[in-house]
C-alpha positions in Angstrom: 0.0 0.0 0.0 1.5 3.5 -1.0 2.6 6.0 1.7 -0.5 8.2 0.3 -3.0 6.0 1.1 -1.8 5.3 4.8 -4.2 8.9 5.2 -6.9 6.2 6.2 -5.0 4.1 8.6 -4.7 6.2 11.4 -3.8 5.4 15.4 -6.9 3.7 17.6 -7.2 6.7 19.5 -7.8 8.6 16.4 -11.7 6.5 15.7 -13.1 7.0 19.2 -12.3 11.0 18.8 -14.0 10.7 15.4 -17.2 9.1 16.4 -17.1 11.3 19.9 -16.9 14.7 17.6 -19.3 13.2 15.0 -22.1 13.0 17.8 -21.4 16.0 19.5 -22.0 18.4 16.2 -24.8 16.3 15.5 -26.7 18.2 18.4 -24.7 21.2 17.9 -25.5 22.1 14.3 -29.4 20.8 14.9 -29.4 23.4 17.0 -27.6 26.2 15.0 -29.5 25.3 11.9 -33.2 26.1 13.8 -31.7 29.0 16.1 -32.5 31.9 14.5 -35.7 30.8 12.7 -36.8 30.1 16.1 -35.8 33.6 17.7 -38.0 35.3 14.7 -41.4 32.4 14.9 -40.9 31.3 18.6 -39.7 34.3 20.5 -41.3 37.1 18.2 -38.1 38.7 17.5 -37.3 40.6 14.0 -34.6 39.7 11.6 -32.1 42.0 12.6 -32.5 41.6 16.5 -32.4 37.7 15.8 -29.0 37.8 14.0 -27.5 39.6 16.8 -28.5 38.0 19.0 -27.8 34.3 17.4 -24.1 36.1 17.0 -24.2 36.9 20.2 -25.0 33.2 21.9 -22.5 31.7 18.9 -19.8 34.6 19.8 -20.5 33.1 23.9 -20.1 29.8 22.7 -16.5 30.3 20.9 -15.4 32.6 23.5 -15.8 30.1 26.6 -13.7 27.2 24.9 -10.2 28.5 25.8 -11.3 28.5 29.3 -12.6 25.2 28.7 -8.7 24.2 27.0 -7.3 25.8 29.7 -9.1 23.4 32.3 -9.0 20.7 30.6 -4.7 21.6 30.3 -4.4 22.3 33.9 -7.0 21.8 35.9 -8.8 18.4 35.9 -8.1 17.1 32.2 -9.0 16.9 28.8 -11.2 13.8 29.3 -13.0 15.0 32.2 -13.8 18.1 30.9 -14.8 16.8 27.9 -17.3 14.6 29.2 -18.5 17.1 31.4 -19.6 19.8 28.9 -21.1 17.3 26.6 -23.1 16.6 29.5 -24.3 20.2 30.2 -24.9 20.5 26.5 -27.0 17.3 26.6 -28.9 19.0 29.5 -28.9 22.2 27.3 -30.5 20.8 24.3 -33.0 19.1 27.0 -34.2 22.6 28.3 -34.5 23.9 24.6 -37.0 21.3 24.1 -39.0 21.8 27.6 -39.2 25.7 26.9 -41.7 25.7 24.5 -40.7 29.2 23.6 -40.5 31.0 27.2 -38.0 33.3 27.4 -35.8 32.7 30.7 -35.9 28.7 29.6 -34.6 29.8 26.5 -32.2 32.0 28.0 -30.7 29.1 30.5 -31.1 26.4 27.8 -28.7 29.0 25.9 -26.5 29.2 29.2 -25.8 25.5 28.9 -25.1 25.3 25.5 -22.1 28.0 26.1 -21.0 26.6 28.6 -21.2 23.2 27.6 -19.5 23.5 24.7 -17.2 25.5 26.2 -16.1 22.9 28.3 -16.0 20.2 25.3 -14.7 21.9 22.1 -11.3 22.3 22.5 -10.7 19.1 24.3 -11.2 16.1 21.7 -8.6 17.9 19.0 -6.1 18.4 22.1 -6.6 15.0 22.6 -6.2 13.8 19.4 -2.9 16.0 18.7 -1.4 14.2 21.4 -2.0 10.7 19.7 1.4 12.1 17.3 4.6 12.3 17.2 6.0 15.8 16.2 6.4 15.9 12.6 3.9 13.0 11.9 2.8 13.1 8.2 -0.3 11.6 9.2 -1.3 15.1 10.9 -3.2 17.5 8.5 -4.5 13.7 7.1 -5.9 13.1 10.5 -7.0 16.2 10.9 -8.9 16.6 8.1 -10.5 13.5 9.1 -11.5 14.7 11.7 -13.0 17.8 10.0 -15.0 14.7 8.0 -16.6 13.9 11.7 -17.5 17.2 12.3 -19.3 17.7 8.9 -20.9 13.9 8.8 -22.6 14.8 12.0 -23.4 18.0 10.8 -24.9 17.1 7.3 -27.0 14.5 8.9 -28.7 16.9 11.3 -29.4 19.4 9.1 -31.5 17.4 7.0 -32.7 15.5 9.8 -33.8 18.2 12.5 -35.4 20.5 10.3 -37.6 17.6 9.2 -38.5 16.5 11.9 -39.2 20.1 13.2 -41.7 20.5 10.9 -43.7 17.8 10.9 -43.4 17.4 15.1 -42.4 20.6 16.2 -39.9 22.2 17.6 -39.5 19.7 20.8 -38.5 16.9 18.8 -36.6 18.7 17.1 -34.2 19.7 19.9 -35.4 16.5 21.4 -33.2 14.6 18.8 -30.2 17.2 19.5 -30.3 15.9 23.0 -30.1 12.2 21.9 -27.1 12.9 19.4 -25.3 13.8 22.7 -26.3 10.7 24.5 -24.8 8.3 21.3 -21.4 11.4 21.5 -21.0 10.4 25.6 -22.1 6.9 25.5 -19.7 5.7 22.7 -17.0 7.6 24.5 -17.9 5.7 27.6 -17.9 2.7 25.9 -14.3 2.6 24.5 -12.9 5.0 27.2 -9.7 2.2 27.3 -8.5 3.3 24.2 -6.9 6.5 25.1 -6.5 5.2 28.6 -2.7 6.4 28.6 -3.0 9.7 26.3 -4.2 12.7 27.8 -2.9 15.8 30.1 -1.0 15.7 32.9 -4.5 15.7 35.2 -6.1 13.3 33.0 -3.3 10.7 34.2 -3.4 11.6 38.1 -5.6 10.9 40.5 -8.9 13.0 39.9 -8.4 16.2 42.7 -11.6 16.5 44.2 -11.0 20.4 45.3 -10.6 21.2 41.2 -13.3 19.4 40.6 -15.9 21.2 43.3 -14.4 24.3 41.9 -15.0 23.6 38.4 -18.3 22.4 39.1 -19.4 25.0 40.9 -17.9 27.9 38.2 -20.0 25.2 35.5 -23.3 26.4 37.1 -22.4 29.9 38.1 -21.1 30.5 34.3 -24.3 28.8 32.9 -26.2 31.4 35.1 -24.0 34.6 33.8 -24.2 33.2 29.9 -28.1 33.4 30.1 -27.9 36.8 31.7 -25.5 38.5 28.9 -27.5 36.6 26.2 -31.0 38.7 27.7 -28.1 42.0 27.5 -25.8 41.9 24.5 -23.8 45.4 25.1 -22.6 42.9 28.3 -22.1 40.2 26.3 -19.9 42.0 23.9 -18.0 43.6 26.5 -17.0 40.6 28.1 -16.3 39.0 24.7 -14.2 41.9 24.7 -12.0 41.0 27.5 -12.1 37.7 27.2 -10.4 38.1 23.8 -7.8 40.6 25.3 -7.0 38.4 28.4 -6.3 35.2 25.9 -4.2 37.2 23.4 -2.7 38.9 26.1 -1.5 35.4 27.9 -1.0 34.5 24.1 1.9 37.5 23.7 3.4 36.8 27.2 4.0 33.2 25.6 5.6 34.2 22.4 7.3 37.1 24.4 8.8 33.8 26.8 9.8 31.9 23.8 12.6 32.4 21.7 14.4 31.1 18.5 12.6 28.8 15.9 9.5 28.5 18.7 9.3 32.3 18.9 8.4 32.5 15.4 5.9 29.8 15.1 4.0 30.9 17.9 4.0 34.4 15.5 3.0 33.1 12.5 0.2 31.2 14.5 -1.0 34.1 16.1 -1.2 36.3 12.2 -3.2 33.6 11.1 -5.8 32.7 14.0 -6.5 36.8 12.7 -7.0 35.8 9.1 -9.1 33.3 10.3 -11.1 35.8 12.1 -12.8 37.0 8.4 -13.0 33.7 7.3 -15.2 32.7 10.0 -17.2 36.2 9.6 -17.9 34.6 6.2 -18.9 31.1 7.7 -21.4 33.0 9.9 -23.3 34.0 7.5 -24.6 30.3 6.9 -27.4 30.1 9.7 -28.5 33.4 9.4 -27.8 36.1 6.3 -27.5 32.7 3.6 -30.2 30.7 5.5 -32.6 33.5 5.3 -31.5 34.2 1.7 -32.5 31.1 1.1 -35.7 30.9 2.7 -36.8 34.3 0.7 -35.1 34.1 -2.2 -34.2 30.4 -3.5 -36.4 28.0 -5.4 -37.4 25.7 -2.7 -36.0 22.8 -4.3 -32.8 20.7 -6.1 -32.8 18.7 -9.1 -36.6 19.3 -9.0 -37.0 17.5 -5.4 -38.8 20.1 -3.0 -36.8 20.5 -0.4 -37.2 22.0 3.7 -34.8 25.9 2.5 -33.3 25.5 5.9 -31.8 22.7 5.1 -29.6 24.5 2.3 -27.3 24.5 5.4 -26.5 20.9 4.8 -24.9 21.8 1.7 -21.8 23.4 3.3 -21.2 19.4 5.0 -22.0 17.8 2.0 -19.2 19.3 0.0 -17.0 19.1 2.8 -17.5 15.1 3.1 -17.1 14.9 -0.9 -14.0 17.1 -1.1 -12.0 16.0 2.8 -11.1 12.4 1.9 -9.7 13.7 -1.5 -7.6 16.4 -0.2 -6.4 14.4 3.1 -5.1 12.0 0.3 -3.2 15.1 -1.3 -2.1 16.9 1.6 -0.4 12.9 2.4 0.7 12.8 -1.4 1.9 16.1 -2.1 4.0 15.9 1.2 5.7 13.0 0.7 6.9 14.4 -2.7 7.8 17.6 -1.5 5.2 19.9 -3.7 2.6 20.8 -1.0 1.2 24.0 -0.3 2.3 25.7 2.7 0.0 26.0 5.5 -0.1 30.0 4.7 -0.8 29.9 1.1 -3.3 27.3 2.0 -5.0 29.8 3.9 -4.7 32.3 1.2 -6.2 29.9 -1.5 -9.1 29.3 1.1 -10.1 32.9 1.2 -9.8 33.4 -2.3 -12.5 30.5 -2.5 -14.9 32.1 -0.2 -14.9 35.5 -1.8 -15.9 33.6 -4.9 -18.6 31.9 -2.8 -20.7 35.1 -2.1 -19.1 37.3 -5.1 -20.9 34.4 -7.7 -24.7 35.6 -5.8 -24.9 38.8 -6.6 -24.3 37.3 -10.3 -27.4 34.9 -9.7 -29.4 37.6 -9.0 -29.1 39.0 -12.2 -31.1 35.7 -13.5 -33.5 36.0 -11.0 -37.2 35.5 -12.5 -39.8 37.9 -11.9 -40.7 37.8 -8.9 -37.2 37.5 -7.5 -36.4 33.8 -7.0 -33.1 32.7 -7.9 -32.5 29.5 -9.1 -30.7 26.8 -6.4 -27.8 26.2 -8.3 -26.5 29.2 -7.3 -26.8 28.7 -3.6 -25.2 25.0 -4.5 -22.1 26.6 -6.3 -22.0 29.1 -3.1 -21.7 26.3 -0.8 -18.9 24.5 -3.0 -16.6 27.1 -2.6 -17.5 28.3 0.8 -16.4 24.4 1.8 -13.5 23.9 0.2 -12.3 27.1 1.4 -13.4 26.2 4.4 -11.4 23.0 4.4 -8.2 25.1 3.5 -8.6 27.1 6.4 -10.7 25.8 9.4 -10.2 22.3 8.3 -6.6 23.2 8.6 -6.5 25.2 11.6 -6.0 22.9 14.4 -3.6 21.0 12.6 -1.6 24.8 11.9 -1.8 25.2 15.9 -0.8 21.6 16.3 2.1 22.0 13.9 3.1 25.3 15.5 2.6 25.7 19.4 4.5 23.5 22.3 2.4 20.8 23.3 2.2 22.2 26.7 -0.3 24.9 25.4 -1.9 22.7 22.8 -5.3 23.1 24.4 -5.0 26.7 25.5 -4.0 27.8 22.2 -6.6 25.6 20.8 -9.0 27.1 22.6 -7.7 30.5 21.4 -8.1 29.5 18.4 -11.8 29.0 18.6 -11.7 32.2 20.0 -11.1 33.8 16.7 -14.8 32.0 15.8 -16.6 34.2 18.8 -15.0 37.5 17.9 -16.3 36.8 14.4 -20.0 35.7 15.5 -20.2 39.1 17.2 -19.1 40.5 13.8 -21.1 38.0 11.6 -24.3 38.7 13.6 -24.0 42.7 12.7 -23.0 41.9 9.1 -25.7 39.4 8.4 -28.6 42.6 10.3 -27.4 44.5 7.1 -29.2 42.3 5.2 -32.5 43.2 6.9 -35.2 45.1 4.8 -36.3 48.2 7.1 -39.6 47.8 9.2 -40.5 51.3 7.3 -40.8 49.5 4.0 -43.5 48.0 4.6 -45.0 44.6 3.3 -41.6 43.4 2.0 -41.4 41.2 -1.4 -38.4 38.8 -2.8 -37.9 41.8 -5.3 -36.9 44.1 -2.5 -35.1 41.6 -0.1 -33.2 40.5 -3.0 -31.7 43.7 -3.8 -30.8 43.9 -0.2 -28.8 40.6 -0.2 -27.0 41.1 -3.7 -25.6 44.1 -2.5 -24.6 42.9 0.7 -22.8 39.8 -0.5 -21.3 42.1 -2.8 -19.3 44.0 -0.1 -18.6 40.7 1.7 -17.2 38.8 -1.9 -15.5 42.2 -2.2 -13.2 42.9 1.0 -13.0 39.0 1.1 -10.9 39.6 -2.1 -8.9 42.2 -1.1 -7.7 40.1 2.2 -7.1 37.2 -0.1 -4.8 39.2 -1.8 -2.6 40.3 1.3 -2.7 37.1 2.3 -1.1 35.8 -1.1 1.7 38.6 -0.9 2.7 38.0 2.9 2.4 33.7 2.7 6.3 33.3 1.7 7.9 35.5 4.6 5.0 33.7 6.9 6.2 30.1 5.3 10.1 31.2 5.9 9.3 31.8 9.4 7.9 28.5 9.7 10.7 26.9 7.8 13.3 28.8 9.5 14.5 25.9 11.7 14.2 22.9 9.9 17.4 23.0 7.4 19.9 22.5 11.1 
């Protein structure tokens, strides 16, 4: 069997993480896919005040999960803490389904989910960097993989909870979000043995029962404070905003610590967790400007099968699960032959691909029909490029901080790195109000909302473009910096 194909073959450890991620996103992106639809028909919110607010529980969300890395580092361990926020995101998704629209369930249902996730998201791709060697070619294989379990879980739901939504409502819906959590913590239970030895330095002591009281109790107090900022966004911002300062201000006293070859690794890391900050601006845009597009403005169908629009979402997954397994086998390929991308221009060529994916609406618009309906393959062609550019630069990004950081702050700067993902949902939510019609338009049409969105996407392909284009001109000193120590 060639070196190439060894992408597939990866350590034991590697399939329980997979099938534990799978399941978790399941619930996750069942959730996310209803969210803001639910705000506007549940919770009689408007457009705009629904996209800020879904930025402001997904910026919440992001924003907890280098606290949850740093636990999970140094307080009571990744597997712990793992199993403990999918736990409190189990109970989360549980609460969504009980509140039956009343605002302070909501609000605490939201708390959960935060904080749950929180606790969980950084840990199972810390754990799964530690099942390498440094300098293991299997790496951006494995963790593009990985990406696959993410977007399996997610392309599943997406069809699946919308579905079910409508014909049951929306307590089954989140109902089956709560039992995609109990399959994501029961088959971790189950094959616990197989990353009995790999884990931090808590995971493989003697559980201390004072962390775990303290943890335990910040758990509830946190899901408490999430549910209270979610009910008052200027707070929630705010302490986005120092959340973000604290973690790249520990981030700087690292690299300031550090010094040769590690020094400028941790740099280039840092440059591009910011890149990745429009990138996921763009991403954002799925559950609530592109969802929303699509619900006003697409032909409700593909191939000529009607179709639920919200589940337009699960084209973003779909491509992803087409396109991973091909480029994990050239990532594998191209490195063992010396021609593969660095991780920069990779990065670069991702952008490049998701300015294309909302520069090509606009276009569609243009073919619109009378009453301002564009046809689906445009929202398909959208979703092609938005996923392989995501693959190039999400799908990448843990294995760039993997690659990059000491393994003693593998989970922290994981964690950071998610960060980048809440300072964009804040962002994203604002971005995706522009594409509002105002209330003092009156009875709005698909004529008028289409307008709104062409231009819109237009700025977004735009500036998307012009960042592309930075990132293409600064990629070689960024790859030099990387490459700086390896020729010794």
């Amino acid at each position: 069997m060639s070196s190439s194909a060894n992408v597939l073959r990866q350590p034991k450890p590697f399939y329980i993480i997979f099938i534990l991620e799978l399941w978790e996103r399941f619930g996750y992106y069942g959730l996310q896919s209803l969210l803001a639809i639910y705000f506007v028909r549940q919770m009689g919110m408007d457009d705009a005040t629904s996209f800020t607010t879904f930025g402001a529980f997904s910026a919440l969300v992001f924003g907890l999960v280098a606290i949850g890395g740093f636990i999970g580092d140094r307080v009571i361990g990744t597997k712990r803490t793992m199993v403990l926020g999918a736990l409190v995101l189990a109970f989360g998704y549980l609460l969504m389904g009980l509140a039956d629209g009343t605002h302070h369930l909501v609000y605490l249902a939201l708390g959960c989910i935060t904080v749950g996730n929180g606790l969980f998201k950084a840990n199972p791709s810390s754990l799964l960097s530690k099942c390498y060697k440094k300098g293991d070619k299997r790496l951006d294989g494995a963790f593009t993989m990985y990406y696959m379990a993410i977007n399996i879980g997610a392309f599943i739901s997406i069809i699946l909870v919308p579905v079910l939504t409508d014909h049951f409502g929306w307590s089954v819906g989140f109902f089956t979000c709560t039992l995609g959590m109990i399959l994501s913590v029961g088959s971790y239970w189950l094959l616990r043995s197989w990353v009995a030895d790999i884990g931090s330095a808590p995971d493989l002591a003697p559980v201390n029962m004072k962390y775990m009281a303290l943890v335990l109790t910040g758990t509830v107090a946190a899901i408490f404070l999430s549910a209270w900022m979610l009910k008052n966004l200027t707070v929630a911002h705010l302490l986005l905003a120092i959340v973000s300062s604290l973690v790249v201000m520990i981030f700087l006293r690292e690299i300031i610590a550090s010094n040769g070859v590690e020094q400028k690794k941790m740099i280039v890391a840092l440059i591009m967790m910011l890149q990745a900050v429009v990138f996921f601006i763009l991403y954002m845009q799925m559950p609530t400007s592109l969802n929303f597009f699509a619900i006003n403005n697409v032909e409700h169908n593909i191939l000529g099968l009607a179709i639920n629009p919200v589940t337009f979402q699960s084209l973003n997954p779909f491509w992803i699960m087409l396109a991973g397994p091909a480029l994990a086998y050239a990532y594998n390929h191209m490195g063992n032959s010396g021609r593969d991308l660095s991780m920069p221009m990779k990065f670069a060529v991702g952008m490049t691909l998701c300015s294309i994916s909302f520069l090509i609406l606009p276009l569609g618009a243009h073919f619109a029909n009378d009453r301002g309906i564009v046809s689906s393959g445009w929202i398909i062609a959208s979703y092609f490029f938005q996923a392989i550019g995501e693959l190039l630069i999400s799908g990448l990004g843990l294995a760039m901080v993997a690659h990059l950081v000491p393994q003693r702050l593998t989970g922290f700067i994981m964690g950071a790195w998610f960060l980048t993902s809440a300072a964009a949902s804040a962002i994203g939510g604002f971005i995706a109000s522009l594409t509002t019609v105002p209330a003092s338009y009156g009875t709005v049409d698909a004529l008028q909302t289409l307008s709104v969105y062409s231009r819109v996407f237009m700025d977004i392909g735009v500036v998307a473009a012009v960042i592309a284009g930075l990132m293409f001109l600064t990629a070689p000193l960024l790859t030099r910096m990387i490459n700086s120590g390896n020729a010794v």
